[in-house]
C-alpha positions as a Markdown table, in Angstrom:
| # | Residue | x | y | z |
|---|---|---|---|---|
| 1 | Unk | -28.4 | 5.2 | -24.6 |
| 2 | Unk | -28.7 | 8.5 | -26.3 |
| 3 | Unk | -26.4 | 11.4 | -26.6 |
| 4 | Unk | -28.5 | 13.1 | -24.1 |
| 5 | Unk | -28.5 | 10.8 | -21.6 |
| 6 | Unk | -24.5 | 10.1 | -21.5 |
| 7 | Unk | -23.6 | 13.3 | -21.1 |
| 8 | Unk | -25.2 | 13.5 | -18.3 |
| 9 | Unk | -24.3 | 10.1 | -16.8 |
| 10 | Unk | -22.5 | 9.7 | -13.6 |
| 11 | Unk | -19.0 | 10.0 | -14.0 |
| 12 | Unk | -17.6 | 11.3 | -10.6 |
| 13 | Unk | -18.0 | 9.3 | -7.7 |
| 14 | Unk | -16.6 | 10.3 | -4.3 |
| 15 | Unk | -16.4 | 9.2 | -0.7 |
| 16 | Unk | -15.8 | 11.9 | 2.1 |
| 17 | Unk | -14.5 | 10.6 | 5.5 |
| 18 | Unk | -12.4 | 8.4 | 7.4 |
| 19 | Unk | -9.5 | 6.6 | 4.7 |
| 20 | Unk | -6.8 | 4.5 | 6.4 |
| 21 | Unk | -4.2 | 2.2 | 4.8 |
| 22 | Unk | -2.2 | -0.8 | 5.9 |
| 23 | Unk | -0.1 | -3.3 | 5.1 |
| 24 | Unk | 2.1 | -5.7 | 6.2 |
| 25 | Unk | 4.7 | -9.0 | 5.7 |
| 26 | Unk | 2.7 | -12.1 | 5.2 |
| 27 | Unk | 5.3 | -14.5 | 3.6 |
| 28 | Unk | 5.2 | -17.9 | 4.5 |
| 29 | Unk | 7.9 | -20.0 | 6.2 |
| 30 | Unk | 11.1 | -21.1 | 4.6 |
| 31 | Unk | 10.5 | -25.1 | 3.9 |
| 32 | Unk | 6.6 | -25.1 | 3.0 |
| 33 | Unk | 5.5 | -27.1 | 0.2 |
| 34 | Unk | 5.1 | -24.7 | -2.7 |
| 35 | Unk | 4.7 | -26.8 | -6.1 |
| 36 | Unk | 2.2 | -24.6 | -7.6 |
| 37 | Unk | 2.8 | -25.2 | -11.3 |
| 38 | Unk | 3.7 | -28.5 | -13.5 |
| 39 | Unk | 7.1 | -27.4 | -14.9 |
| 40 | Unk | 8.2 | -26.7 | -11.2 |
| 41 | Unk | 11.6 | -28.8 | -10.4 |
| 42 | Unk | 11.3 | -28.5 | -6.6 |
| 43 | Unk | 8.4 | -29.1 | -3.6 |
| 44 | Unk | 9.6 | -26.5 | -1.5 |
| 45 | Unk | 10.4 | -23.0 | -0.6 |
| 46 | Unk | 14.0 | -22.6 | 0.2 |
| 47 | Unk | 13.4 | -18.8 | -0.1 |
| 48 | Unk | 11.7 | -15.7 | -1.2 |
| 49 | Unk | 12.4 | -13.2 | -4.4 |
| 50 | Unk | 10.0 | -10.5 | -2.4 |
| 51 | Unk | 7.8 | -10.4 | 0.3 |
| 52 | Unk | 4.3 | -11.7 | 0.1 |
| 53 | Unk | 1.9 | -9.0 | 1.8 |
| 54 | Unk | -1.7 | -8.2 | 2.7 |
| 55 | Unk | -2.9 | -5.2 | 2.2 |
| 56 | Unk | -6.0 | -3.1 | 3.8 |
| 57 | Unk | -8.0 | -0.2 | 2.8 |
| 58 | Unk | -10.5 | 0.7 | 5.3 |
| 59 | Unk | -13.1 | 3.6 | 4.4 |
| 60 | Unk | -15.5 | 5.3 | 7.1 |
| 61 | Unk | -18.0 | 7.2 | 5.6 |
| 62 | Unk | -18.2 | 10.9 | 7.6 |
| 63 | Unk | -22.3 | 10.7 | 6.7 |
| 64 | Unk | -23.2 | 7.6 | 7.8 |
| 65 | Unk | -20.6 | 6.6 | 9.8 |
| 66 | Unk | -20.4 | 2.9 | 8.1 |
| 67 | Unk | -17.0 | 1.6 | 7.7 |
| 68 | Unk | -15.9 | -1.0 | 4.6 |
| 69 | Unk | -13.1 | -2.9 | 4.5 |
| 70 | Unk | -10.6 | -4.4 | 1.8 |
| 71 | Unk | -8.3 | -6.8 | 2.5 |
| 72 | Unk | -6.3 | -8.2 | -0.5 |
| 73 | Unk | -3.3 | -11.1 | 0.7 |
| 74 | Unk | -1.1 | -12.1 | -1.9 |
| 75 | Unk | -1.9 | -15.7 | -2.5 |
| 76 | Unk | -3.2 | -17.6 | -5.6 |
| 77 | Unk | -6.2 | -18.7 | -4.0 |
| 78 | Unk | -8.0 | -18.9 | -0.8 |
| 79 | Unk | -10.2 | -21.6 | 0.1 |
| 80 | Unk | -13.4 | -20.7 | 1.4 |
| 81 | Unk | -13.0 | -22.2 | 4.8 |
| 82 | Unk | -9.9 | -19.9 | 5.1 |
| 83 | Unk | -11.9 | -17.1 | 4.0 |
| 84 | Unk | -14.4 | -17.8 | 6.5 |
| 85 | Unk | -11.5 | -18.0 | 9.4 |
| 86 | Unk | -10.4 | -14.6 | 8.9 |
| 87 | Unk | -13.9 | -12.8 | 8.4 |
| 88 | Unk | -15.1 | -14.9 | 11.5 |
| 89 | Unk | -12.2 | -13.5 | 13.6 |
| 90 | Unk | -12.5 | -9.7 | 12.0 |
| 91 | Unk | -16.3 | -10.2 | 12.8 |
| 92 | Unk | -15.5 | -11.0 | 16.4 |
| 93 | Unk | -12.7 | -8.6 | 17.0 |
| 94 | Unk | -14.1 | -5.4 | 15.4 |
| 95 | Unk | -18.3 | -6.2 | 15.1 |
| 96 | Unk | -17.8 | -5.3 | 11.7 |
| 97 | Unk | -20.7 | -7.3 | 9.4 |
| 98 | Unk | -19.8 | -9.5 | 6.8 |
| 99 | Unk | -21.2 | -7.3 | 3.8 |
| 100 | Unk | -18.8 | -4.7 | 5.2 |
| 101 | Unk | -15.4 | -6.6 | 4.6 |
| 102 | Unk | -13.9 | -7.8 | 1.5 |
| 103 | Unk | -11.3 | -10.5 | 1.1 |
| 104 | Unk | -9.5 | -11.2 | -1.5 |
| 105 | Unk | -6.3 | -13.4 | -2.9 |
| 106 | Unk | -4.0 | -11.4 | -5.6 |
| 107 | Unk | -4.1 | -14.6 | -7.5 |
| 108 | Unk | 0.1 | -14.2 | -7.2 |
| 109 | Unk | 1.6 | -17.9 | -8.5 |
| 110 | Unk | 4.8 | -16.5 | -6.3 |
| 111 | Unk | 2.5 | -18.0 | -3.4 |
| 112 | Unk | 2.5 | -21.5 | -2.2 |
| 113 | Unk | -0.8 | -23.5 | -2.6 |
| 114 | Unk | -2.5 | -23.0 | 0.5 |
| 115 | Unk | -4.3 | -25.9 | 0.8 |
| 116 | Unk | -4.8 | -28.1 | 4.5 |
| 117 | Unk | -5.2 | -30.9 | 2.1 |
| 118 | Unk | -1.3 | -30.7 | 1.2 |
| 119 | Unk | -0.1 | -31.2 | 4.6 |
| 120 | Unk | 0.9 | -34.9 | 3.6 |
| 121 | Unk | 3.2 | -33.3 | 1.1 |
| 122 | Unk | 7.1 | -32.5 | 1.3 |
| 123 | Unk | 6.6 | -29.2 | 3.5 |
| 124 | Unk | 3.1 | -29.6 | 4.2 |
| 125 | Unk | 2.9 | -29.9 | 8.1 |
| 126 | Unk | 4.0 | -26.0 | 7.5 |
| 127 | Unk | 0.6 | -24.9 | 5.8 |
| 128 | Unk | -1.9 | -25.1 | 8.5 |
| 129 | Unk | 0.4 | -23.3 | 10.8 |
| 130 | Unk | 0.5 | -20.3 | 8.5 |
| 131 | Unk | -3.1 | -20.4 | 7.7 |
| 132 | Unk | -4.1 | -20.3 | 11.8 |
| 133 | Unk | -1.8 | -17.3 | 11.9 |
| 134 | Unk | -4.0 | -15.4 | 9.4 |
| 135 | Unk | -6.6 | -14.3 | 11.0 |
| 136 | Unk | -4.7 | -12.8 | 14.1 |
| 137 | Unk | -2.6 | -11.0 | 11.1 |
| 138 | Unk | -5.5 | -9.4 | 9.1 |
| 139 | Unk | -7.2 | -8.6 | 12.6 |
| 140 | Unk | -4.1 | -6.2 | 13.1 |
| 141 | Unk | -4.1 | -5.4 | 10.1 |
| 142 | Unk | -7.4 | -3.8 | 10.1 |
| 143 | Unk | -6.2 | -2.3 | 13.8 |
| 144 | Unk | -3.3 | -0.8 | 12.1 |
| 145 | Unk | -5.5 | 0.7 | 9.4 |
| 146 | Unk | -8.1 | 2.0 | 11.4 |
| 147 | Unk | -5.2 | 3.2 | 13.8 |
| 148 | Unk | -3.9 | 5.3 | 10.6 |
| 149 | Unk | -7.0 | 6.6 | 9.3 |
| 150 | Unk | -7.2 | 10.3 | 8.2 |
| 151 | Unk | -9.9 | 12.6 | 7.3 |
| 152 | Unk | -9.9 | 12.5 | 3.3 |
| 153 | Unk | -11.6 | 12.4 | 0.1 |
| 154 | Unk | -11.3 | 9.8 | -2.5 |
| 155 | Unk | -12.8 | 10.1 | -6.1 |
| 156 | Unk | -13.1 | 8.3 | -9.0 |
| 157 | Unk | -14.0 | 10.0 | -12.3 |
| 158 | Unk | -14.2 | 7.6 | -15.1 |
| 159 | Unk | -16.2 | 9.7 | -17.8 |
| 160 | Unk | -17.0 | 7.9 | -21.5 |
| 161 | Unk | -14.2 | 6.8 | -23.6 |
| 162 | Unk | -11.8 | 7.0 | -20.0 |
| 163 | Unk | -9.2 | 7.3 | -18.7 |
| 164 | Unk | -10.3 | 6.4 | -15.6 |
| 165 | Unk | -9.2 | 8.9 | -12.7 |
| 166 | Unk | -8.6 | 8.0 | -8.5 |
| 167 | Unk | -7.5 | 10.5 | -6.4 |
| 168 | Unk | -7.2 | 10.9 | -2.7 |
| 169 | Unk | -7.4 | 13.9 | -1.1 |
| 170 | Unk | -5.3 | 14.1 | 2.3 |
| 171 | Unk | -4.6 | 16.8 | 4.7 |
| 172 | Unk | -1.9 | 19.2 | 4.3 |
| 173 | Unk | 0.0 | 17.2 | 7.6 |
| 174 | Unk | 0.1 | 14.1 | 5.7 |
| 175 | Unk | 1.3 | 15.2 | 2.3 |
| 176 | Unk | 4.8 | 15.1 | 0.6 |
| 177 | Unk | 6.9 | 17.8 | 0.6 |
| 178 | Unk | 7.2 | 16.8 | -2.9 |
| 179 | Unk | 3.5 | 16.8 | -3.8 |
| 180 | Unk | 2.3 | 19.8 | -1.8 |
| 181 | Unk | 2.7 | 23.3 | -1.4 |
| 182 | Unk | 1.1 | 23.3 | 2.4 |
């Protein structure tokens, strides 16, 4: 690329409408197996150090009217039948297509493995309980995003040689004392 062409590269992107935010308490039981790594001396929960959440970012674009959503739940991994679950019941609930929502696992080892295949395993008959309660969860999740959703702007400036910038603009009602002058 020449030095022409770079400066005049994209290096602001922004989105103008509807942004909403959720997120909420997904921690497993108490009890379920959890022997995600080798060195591990036990099979099973018998607590939690913090809570294990999902998260959801849902953007509505004010032009077109198309709304993306981003669901991230910390877990190490999902298994694509899981994934499939909660997008089917998302899809259902909402009519939302499947190229408009995004799932993904943190890829936290905090998490138990989430496998149906473990349900033979000290804690096990605990795993397919949690993972049929998932997609009822992320369903309100997405409810509870939309349900906060504010009028907004979010950019991202990430010229050559960075730093990379985000920033969401809110109204004046929903900022901080702290962070506004409004």
């Amino acid at each position: 690329m020449s030095a022409d062409s770079s400066a005049s590269s994209l290096s602001l992107c922004e989105f103008r409408g509807r942004i909403g935010f959720a997120r909420i308490d997904v921690s497993p039981p108490s009890g379920i197996y959890a022997r995600l790594w080798g060195s591990a001396k036990h099979d099973i929960a018998d607590g939690q150090q913090r809570p294990m959440l999902a998260n959801c970012m849902l953007l509505q674009s004010a032009l077109t009217g198309i709304e993306l959503v981003l669901i991230t739940i910390d877990a190490v991994a999902l298994w694509q039948e899981e994934i499939d679950r909660i997008r089917d019941a998302i899809r259902q609930r909402f009519g939302l297509p499947f190229a408009q929502l995004m799932l993904h696992p943190s890829h936290t080892h905090s998490s138990p493995m989430l496998a149906r295949r473990h349900a033979d395993r000290p804690g096990g008959q605990l795993i397919a309980p949690y993972l049929d309660s998932l997609p009822q969860i992320c369903c309100d999740l997405v409810a509870a995003a939309r349900a906060a959703a504010f009028d907004g702007i979010l950019a991202v400036s990430s010229p050559p040689g960075g730093p990379t910038i985000v920033v969401i603009e809110v109204p004046c009602a929903l900022s901080s004392a702290k962070t506004s002058s409004c």
